[in-house]
C-alpha positions as YAML, in Angstrom:
chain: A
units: angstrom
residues:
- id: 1
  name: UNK
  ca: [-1.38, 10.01, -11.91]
- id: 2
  name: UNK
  ca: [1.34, 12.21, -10.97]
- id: 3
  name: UNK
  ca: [4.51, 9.98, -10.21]
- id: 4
  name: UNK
  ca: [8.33, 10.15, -10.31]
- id: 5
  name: UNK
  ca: [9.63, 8.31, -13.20]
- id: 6
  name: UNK
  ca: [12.58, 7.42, -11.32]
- id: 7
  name: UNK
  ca: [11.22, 6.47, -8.19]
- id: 8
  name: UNK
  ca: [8.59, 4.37, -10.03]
- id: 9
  name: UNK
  ca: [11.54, 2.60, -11.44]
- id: 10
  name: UNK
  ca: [12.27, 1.49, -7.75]
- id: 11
  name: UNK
  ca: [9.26, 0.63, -6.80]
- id: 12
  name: UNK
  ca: [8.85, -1.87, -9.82]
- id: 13
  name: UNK
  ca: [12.40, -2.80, -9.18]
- id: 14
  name: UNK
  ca: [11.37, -3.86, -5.39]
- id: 15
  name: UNK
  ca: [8.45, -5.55, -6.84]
- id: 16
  name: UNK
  ca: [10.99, -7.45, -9.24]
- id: 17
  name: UNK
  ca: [13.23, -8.80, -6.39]
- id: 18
  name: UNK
  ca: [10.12, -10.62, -4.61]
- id: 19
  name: UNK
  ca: [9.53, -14.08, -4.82]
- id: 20
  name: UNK
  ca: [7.73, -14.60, -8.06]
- id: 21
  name: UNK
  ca: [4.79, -16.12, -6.72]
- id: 22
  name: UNK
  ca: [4.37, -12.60, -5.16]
- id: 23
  name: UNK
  ca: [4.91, -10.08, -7.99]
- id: 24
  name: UNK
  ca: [1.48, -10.21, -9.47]
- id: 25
  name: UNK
  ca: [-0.02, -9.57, -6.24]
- id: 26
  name: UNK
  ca: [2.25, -6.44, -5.71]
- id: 27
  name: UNK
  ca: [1.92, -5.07, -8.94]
- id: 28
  name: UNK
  ca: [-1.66, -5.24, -8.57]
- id: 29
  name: UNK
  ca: [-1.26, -3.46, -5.22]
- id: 30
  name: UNK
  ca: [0.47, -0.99, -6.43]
- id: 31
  name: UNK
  ca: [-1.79, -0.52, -9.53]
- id: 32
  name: UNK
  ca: [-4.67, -0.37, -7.03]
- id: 33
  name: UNK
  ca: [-3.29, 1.88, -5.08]
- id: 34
  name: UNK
  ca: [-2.65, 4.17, -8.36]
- id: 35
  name: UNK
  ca: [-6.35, 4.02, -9.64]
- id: 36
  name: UNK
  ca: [-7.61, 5.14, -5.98]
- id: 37
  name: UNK
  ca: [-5.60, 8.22, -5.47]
- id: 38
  name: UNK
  ca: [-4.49, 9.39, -8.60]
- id: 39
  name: UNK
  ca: [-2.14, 12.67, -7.71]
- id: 40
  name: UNK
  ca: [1.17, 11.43, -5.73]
- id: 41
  name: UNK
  ca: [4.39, 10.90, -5.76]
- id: 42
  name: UNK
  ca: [5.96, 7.57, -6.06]
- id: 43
  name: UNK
  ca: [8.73, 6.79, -4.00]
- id: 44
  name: UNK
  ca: [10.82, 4.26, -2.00]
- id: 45
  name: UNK
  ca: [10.72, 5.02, 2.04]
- id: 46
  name: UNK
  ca: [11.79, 2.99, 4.90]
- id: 47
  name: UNK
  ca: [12.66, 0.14, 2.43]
- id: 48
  name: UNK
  ca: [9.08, 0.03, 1.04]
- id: 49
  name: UNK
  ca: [7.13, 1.74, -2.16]
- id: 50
  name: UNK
  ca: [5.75, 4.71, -0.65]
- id: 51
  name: UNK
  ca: [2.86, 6.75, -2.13]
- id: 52
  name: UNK
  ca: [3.45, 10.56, -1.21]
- id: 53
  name: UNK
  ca: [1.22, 13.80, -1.66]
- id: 54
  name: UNK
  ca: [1.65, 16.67, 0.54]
- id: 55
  name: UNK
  ca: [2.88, 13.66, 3.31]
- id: 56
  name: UNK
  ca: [3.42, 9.66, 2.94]
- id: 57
  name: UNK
  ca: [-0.41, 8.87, 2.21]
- id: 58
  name: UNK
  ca: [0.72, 4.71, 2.09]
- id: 59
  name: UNK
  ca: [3.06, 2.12, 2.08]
- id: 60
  name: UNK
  ca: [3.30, -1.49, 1.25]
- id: 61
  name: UNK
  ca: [5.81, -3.85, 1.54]
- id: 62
  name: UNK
  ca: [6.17, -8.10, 1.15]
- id: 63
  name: UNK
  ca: [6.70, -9.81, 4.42]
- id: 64
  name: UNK
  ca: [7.74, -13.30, 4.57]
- id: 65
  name: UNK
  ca: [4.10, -14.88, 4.81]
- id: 66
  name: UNK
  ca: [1.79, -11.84, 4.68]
- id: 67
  name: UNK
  ca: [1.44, -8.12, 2.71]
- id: 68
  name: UNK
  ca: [2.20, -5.74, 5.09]
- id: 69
  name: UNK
  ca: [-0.15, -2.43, 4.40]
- id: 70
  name: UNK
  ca: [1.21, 0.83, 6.24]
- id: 71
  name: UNK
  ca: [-1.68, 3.78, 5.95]
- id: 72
  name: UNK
  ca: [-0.80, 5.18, 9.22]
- id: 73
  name: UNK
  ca: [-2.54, 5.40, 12.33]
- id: 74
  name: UNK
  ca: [-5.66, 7.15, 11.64]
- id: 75
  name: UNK
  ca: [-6.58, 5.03, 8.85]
- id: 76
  name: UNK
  ca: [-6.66, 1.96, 10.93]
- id: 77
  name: UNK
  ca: [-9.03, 3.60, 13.28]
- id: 78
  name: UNK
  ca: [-11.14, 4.91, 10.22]
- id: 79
  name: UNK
  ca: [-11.71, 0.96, 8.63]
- id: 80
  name: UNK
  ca: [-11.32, -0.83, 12.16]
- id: 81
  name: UNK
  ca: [-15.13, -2.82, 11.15]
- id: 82
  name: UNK
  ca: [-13.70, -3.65, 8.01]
- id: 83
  name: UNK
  ca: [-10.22, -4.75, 9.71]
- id: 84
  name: UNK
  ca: [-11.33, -6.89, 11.92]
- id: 85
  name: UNK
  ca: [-10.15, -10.31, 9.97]
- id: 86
  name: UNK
  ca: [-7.34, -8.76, 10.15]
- id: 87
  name: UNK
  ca: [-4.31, -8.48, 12.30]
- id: 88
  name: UNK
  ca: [-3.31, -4.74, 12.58]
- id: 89
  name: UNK
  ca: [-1.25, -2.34, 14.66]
- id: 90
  name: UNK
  ca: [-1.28, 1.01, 15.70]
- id: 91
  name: UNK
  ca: [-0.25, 1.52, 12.03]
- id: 92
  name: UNK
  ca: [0.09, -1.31, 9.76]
- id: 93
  name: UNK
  ca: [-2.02, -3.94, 8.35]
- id: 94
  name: UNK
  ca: [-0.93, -7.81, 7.67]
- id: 95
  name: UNK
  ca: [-3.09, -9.37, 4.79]
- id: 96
  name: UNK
  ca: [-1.90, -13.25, 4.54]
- id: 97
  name: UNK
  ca: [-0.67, -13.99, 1.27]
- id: 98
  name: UNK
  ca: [-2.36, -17.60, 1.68]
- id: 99
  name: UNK
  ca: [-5.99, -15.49, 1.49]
- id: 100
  name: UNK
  ca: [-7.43, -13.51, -0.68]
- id: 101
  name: UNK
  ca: [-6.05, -9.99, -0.73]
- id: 102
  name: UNK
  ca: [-8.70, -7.57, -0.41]
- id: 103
  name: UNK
  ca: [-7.85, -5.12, -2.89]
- id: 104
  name: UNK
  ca: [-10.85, -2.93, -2.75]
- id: 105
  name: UNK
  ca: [-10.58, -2.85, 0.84]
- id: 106
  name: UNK
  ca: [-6.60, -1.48, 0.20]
- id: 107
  name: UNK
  ca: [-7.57, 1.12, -2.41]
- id: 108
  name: UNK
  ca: [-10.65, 2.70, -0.54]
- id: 109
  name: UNK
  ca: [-8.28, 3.27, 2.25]
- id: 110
  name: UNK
  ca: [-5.81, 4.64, 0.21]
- id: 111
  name: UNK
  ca: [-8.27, 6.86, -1.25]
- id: 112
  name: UNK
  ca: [-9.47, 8.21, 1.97]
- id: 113
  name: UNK
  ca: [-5.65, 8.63, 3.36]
- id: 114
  name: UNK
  ca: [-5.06, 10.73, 0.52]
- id: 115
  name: UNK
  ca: [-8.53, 12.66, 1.22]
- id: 116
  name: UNK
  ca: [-6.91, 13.22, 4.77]
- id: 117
  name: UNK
  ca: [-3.99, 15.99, 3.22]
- id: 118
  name: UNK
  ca: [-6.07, 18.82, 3.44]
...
């Protein structure tokens, strides 16, 4: 993992202000999203812990009833079988936090978002 320190620091920081019931789901998001792609950049971007390489690669963020996954546009396309309990958008992902969170689901498409740099 290549990640800035600092902006680490925020992201746990974001994690910290959540409702408690929530911060062991985030943390495990984020340490998900950390085993799947390895070289990035943490970050905090439009309010939300962003995962960077050569561009944003993912973001997540805590809703008031669901996790809100942002991979971008492509990505939704890419898992749309997979997505399909799901409620997207052209570029996000809402994963109730009253279901199980499918965290394999969220690190294979993290993993192939950050296979989509090159």
């Amino acid at each position: 993992m290549t990640e800035n320190a600092v902006d680490a620091k925020l992201i746990e920081e974001y994690i910290a202000e959540q409702p408690e019931e929530r911060q062991a789901i985030l943390r495990k998001v984020h340490e998900t999203i950390d085993a799947a792609i390895g070289q990035y950049t943490a970050t905090m971007a439009y309010g939300m812990p962003t995962y960077r390489g050569r561009r944003n690669i993912i973001h997540f963020a805590s809703q008031k009833h669901l996790l809100g996954i942002y991979p971008g546009s492509q990505a939704i396309v890419q898992f749309a079988e997979e997505l399909k309990p799901y409620k997207t958008s052209k570029g996000a992902i809402q994963f109730p936090f009253d279901k199980p969170i499918p965290y394999e689901l969220i690190g294979r498409i993290a993993k192939w978002g950050y296979g989509q740099q090159s």
